[in-house]
C-alpha positions in Angstrom: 0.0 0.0 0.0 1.2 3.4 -1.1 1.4 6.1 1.4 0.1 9.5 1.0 2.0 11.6 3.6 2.3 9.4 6.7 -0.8 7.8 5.9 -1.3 4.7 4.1 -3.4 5.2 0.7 -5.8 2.5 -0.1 -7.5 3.5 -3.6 -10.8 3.1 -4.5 -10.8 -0.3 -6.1 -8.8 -1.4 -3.1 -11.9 -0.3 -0.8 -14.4 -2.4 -3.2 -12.2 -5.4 -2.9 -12.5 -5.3 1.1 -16.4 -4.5 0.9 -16.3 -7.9 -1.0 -14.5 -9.6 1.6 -17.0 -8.2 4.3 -14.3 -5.8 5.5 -16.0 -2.1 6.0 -13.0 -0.1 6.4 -11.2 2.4 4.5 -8.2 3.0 7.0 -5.2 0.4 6.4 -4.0 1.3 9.5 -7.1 0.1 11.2 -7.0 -3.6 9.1 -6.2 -6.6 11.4 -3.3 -8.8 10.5 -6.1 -12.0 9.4 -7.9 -8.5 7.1 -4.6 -7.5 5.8 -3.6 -11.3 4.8 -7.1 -12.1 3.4 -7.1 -8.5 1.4 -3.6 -8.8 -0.1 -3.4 -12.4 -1.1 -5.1 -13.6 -4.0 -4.9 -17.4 -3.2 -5.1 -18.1 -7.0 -5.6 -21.6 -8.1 -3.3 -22.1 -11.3 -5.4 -24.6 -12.7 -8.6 -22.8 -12.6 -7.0 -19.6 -14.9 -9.4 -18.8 -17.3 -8.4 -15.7 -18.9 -6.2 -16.2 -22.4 -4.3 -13.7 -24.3 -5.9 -12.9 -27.7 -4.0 -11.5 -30.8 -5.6 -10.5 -34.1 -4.1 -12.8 -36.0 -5.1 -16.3 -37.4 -2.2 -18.5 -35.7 -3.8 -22.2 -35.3 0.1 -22.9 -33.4 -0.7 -20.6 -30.5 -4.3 -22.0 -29.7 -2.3 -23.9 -27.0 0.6 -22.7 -25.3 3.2 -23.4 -22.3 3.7 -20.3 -19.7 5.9 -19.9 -17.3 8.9 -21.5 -18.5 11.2 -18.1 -17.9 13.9 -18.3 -15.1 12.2 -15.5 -13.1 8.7 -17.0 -13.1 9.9 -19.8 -9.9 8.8 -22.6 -12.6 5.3 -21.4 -12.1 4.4 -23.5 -15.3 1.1 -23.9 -16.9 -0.8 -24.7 -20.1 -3.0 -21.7 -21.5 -3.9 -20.6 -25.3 -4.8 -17.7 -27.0 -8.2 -16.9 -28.5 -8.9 -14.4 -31.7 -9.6 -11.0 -30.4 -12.7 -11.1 -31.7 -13.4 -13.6 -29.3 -12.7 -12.3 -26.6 -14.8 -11.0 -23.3 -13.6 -7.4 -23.7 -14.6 -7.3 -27.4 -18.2 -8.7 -26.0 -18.2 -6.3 -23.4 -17.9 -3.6 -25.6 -20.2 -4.6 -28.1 -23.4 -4.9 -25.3 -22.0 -2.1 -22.4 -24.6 0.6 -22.9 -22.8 3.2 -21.1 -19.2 3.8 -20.0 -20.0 3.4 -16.4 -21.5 -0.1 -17.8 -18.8 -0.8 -19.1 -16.8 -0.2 -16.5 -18.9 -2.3 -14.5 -18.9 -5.3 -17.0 -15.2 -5.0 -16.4 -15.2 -5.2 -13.1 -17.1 -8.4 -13.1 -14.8 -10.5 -15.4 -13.9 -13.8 -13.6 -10.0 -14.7 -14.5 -9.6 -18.1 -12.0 -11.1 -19.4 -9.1 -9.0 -19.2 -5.7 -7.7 -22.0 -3.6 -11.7 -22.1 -1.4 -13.3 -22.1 -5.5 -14.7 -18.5 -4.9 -14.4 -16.5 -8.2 -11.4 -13.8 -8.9 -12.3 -10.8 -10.7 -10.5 -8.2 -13.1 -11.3 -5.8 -9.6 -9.8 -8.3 -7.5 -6.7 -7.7 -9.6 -7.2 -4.1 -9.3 -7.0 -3.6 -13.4 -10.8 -2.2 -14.2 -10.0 1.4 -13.9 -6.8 1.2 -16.1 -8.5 -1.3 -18.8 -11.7 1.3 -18.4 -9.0 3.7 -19.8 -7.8 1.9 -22.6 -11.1 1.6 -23.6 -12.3 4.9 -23.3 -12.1 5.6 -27.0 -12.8 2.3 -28.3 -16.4 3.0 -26.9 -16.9 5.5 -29.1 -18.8 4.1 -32.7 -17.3 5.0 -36.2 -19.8 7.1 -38.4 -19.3 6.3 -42.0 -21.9 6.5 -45.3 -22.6 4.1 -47.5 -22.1 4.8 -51.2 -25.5 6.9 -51.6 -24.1 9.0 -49.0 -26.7 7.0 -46.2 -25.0 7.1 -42.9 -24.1 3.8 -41.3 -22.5 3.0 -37.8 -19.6 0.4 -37.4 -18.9 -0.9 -34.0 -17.1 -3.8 -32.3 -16.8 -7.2 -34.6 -17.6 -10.1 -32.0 -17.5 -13.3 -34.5 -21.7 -15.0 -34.2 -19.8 -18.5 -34.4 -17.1 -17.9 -31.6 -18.9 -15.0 -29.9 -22.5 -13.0 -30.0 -22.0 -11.8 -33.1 -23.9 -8.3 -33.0 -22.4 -5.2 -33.2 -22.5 -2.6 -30.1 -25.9 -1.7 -28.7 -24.4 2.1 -28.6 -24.4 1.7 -32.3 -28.2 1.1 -32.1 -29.1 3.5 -29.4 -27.2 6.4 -31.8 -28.8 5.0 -34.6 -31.8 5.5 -33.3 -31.2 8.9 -32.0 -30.4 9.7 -35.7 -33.6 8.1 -37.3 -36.3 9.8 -35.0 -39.2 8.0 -33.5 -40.6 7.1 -37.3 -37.0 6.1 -38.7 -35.6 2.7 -39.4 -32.3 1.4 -38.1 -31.4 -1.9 -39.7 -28.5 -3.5 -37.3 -26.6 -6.8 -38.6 -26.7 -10.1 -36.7 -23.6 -12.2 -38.2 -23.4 -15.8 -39.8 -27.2 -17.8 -40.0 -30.3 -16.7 -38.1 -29.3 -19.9 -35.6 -26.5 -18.6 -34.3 -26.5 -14.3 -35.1 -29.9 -13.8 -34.4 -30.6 -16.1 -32.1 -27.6 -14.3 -29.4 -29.4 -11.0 -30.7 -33.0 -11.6 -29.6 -31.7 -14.3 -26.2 -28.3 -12.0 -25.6 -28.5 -8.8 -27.4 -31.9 -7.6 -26.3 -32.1 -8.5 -22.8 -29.4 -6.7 -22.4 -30.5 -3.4 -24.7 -34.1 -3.7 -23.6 -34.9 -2.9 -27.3 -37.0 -5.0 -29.1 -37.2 -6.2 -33.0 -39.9 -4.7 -35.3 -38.8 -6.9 -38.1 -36.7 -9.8 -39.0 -34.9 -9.5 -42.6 -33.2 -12.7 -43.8 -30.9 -13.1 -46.3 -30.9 -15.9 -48.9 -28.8 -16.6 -51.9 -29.8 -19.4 -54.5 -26.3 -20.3 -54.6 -26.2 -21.0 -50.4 -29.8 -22.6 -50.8 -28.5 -25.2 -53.6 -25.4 -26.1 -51.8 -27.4 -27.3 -48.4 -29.4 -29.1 -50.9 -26.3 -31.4 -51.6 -24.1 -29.0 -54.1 -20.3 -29.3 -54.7 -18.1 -28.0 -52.2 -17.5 -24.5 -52.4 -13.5 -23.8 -51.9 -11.9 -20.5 -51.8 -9.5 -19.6 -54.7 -11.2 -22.2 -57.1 -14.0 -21.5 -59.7 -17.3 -22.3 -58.7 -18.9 -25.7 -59.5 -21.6 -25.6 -63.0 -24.3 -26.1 -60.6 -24.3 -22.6 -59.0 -23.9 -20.7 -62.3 -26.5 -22.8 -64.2 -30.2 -23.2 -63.9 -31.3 -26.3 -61.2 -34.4 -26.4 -59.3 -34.0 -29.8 -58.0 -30.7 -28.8 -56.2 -32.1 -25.7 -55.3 -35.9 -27.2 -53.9 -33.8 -29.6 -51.8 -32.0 -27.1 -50.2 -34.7 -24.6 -49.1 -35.8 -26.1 -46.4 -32.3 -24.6 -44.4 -34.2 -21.0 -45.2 -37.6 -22.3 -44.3 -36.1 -23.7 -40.6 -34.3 -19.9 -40.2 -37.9 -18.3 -41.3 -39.6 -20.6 -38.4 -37.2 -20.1 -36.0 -37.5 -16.5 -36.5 -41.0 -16.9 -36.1 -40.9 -18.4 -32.5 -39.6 -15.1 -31.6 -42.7 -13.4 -32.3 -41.6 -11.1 -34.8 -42.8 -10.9 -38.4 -40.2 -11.9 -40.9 -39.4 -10.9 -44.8 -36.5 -13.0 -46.7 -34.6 -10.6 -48.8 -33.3 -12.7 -51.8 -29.7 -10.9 -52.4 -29.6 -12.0 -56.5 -26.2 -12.9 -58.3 -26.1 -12.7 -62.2 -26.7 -16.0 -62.9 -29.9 -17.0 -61.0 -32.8 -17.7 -63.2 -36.2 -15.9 -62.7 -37.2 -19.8 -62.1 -35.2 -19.8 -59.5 -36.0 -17.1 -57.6 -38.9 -17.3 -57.9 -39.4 -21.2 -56.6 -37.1 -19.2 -53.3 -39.7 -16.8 -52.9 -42.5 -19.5 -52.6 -40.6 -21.9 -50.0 -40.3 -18.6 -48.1 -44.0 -17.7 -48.3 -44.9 -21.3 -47.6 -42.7 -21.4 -44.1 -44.3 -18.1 -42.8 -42.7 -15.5 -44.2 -44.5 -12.3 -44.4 -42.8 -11.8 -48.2 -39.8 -12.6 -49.9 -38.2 -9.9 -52.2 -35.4 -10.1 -55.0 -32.6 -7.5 -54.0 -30.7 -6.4 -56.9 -28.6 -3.8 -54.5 -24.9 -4.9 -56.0 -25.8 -3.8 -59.1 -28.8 -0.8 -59.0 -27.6 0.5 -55.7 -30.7 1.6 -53.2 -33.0 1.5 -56.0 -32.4 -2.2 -56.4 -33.5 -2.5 -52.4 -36.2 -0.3 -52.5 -39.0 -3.3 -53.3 -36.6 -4.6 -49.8 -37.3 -1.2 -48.4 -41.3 -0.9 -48.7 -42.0 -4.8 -47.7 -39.8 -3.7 -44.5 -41.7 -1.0 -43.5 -45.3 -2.8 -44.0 -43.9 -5.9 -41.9 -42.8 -3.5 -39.0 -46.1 -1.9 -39.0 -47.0 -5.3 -37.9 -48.3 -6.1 -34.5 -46.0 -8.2 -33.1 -45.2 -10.8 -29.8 -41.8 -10.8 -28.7 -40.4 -13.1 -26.4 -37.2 -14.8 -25.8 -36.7 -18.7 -26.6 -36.1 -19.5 -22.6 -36.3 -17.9 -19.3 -33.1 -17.2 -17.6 -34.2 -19.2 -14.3 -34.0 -22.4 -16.1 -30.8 -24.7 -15.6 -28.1 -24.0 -17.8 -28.3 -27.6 -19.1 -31.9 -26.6 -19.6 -30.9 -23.8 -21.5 -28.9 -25.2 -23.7 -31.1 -28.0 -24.6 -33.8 -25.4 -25.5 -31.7 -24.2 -28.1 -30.8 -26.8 -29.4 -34.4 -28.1 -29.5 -35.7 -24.9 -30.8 -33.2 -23.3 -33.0 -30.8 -26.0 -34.5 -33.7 -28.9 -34.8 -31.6 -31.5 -32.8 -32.9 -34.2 -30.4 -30.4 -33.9 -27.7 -27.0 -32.6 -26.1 -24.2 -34.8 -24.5 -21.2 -33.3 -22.2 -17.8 -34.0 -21.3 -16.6 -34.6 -17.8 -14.9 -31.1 -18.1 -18.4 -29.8 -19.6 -20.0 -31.2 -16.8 -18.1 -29.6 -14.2 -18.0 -26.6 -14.9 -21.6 -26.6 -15.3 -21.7 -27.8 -11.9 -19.4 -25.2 -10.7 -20.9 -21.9 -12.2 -24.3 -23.0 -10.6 -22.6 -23.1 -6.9 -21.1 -19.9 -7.7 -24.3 -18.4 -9.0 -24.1 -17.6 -12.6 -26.4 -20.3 -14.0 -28.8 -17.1 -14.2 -27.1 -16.0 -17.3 -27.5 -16.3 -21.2 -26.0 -18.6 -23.1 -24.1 -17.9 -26.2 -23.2 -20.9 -28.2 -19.8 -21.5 -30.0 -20.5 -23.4 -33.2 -19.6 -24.0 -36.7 -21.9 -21.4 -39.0 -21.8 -24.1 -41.9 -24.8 -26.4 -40.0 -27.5 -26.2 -37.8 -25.8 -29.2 -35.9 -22.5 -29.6 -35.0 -21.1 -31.4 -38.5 -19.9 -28.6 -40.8 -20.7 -31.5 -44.1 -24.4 -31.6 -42.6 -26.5 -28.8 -44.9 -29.9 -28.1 -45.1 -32.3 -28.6 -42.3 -31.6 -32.0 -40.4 -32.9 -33.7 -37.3 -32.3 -35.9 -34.7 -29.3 -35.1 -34.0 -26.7 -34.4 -30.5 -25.0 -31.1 -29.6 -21.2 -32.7 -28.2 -20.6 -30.2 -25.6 -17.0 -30.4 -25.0 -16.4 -27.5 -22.7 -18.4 -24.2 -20.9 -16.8 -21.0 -20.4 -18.1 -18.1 -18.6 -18.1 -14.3 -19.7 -19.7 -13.0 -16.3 -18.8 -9.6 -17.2 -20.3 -9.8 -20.8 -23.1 -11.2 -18.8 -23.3 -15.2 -20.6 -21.7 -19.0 -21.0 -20.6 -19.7 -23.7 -20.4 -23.7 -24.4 -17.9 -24.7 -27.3 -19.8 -27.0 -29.2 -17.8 -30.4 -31.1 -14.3 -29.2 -32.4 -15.5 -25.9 -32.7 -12.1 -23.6 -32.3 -11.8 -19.5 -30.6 -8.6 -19.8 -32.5 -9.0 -20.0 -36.5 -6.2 -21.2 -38.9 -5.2 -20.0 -42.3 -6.8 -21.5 -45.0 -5.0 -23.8 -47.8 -4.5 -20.7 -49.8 -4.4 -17.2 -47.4 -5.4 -13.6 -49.0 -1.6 -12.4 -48.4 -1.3 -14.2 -51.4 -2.9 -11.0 -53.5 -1.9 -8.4 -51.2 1.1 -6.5 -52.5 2.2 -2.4 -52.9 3.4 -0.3 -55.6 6.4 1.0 -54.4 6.0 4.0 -56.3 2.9 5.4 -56.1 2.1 3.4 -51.9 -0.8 2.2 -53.5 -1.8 -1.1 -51.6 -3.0 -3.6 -53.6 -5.4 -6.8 -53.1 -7.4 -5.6 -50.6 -10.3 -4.7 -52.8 
């Protein structure tokens, strides 16, 4: 403890951490030698460290690590990993704080390990929220940018929908719609398929905004629809197979019953839903039109051809109108589970509800953690699932809509701060590799002119 004069100086986040320990005093003169030991030692269990390091780099050779291996660290050795940034639980944070003092808070609440009695250590335990509150003090603040036309648009945080919530910040939203007025429309962006974007927006995203959805708008593309209904695998770098350049309903009919689950699911969430069918060169009017029935025939309020890539806004507008007559809608929100059911129960709801499957089996690991955020009180939260964005189960070769199926739940974590769990679901990585053939590939500069190339 510092002194200030003659006087020892106990900061502010020093006098939270002994109002935690049940220790209402703000003099350290006046601490006992049992308060002073108990307020000054940790009594961190190594093998309950949760917190990783994150870079912003794909590096699959760093997702697990060794620690500790330096002559100065007294062989305090241990296995840990990093995680992509946009994985992390300050990128989550930021993305669903709706203040900086909520933030801040959020921060404060972060559990890094469990000490030596399995009572949870915090980021204020370690005495590091004001200075990361700091760091982030501009990173709060959303970008304004404009879209070609000159329409403004907000970007904000990037949590990944597979590995993380997948929303971007409810500050965004709240300025957005500040901007539009009480009759405006602010369209925000829930990554990957509805299962795993929207669903964290309407059960994660919400609750914590208190906003609520006027409208669901879906995206379909032929070509997605006729690969779930048993097309050639797409790879990166390589021409794409005959069938998504040529006329075939069969493929495609198979294939949109992945839309007509996401249209259902969307459904169960009370709000009405239009499919926006974002159209590439060579779909046939066939085609889109057999798209725009299977969407009509799940429940979809209407299904609309977007030709935006090519006419600009004008190519949306049709998009536009069917929008604004589905939010004029009544509609019956409601979230997919109440946050007093068991976490197990939790999970198996949405799994049930938004993936189609039958069931959901655990590790030992799985299983105790689960058993351990319950004793410690955080079974109460959310739950944001970490799984593959290329199937509603767990098998990235399963497309279209199948049933039947398990969740493998290998492992949970817990965001407390961010305020969910987040389960990682079959092999399902917070570390992504390179691919066969990476984008660095393209990316070059002209050394006379410092013009980058390859990025566009």
């Amino acid at each position: 403890v510092q002194k200030r004069g003659e006087k020892p100086y106990l900061s502010p986040i020093m006098i939270r951490r002994l109002k935690r320990l049940g220790i209402d005093k703000e003099d350290a003169d006046a601490l006992t030698a049992e308060e002073k030991a108990r307020f000054v030692r940790l009594d961190i269990d190594p093998s309950t460290i949760t917190w990783r390091r994150v870079i912003d780099t794909n590096d699959r050779f760093i997702r697990k690590i060794v620690v500790g291996c330096g002559p100065k660290e007294k062989e305090k050795i241990r296995y840990t990993g990093f995680d992509i940034t946009v994985a992390s639980e300050i990128m989550a944070i930021l993305a669903l704080a709706t203040s900086l003092d909520d933030m801040r808070e959020r921060f404060s609440r972060m559990v890094v390990s469990l000490d030596k009695k399995g009572g949870p250590v915090t980021a204020d335990d370690l005495g590091v929220t004001g200075a990361l509150t700091v760091l982030m003090k501009e990173a709060i603040k959303p970008n304004l940018m404009q879209t070609l036309e000159q329409t403004p648009m907000i970007v904000h945080a990037g949590p990944f929908a597979n590995i993380a919530h997948g929303n971007s910040s409810i500050i965004a939203d709240q300025i957005g719609l500040r901007m539009v007025g009480p009759d405006g429309f602010v369209v925000t962006e829930a990554g990957f398929g509805a299962d795993i974007g929207m669903e964290k927006f309407m059960n994660i995203k919400c609750r914590y905004s208190g906003l609520k959805p006027n409208a669901v708008v879906l995206v379909a593309t032929v070509r997605a629809l006729k690969m779930h209904g048993g097309g050639p695998k797409v790879i990166a770098g390589l021409p794409l197979a005959k069938e998504y350049r040529e006329e075939n309903l069969d493929l495609l009919d198979k294939g949109a019953c992945n839309m007509q689950h996401m249209v259902k699911l969307a459904l169960k969430f009370g709000v009405p839903v239009v499919v926006a069918v974002n159209k590439f060169p060579t779909d046939t009017e066939a085609e889109l039109k057999l798209v725009r029935a299977k969407a009509i025939e799940a429940g979809a309020d209407d299904a609309v051809v977007a030709d935006h890539w090519r006419d600009g806004g004008l190519g949306a507008k049709a998009l536009g109108e069917a929008v604004v007559k589905a939010s004029a809608k009544e509609s019956d929100f409601k979230f997919l589970y109440d946050l007093e059911m068991s976490i197990k129960d939790k999970i198996q709801v949405i799994v049930k509800e938004a993936y189609g499957g039958k069931g959901v089996s655990y590790s030992k690991l799985a299983e105790k953690q689960i058993a351990n955020y319950t004793k410690l009180g955080f079974d109460n939260l959310p739950i944001c699932m970490a799984k593959t964005q290329y199937s509603l189960s767990s098998n990235p070769e399963l497309k279209g809509a199948p049933t039947g199926f398990t969740i493998p739940i290998k492992e949970v974590r817990a965001s407390v701060g961010a305020g969910f769990l987040y389960p990682l679901v079959g092999e399902m990585s917070t570390m992504p590799g390179l691919g066969t053939r990476p984008a660095f590939y393209d990316i070059d500069i002209d050394t006379k002119t410092g013009k980058v190339i390859g990025l566009s």
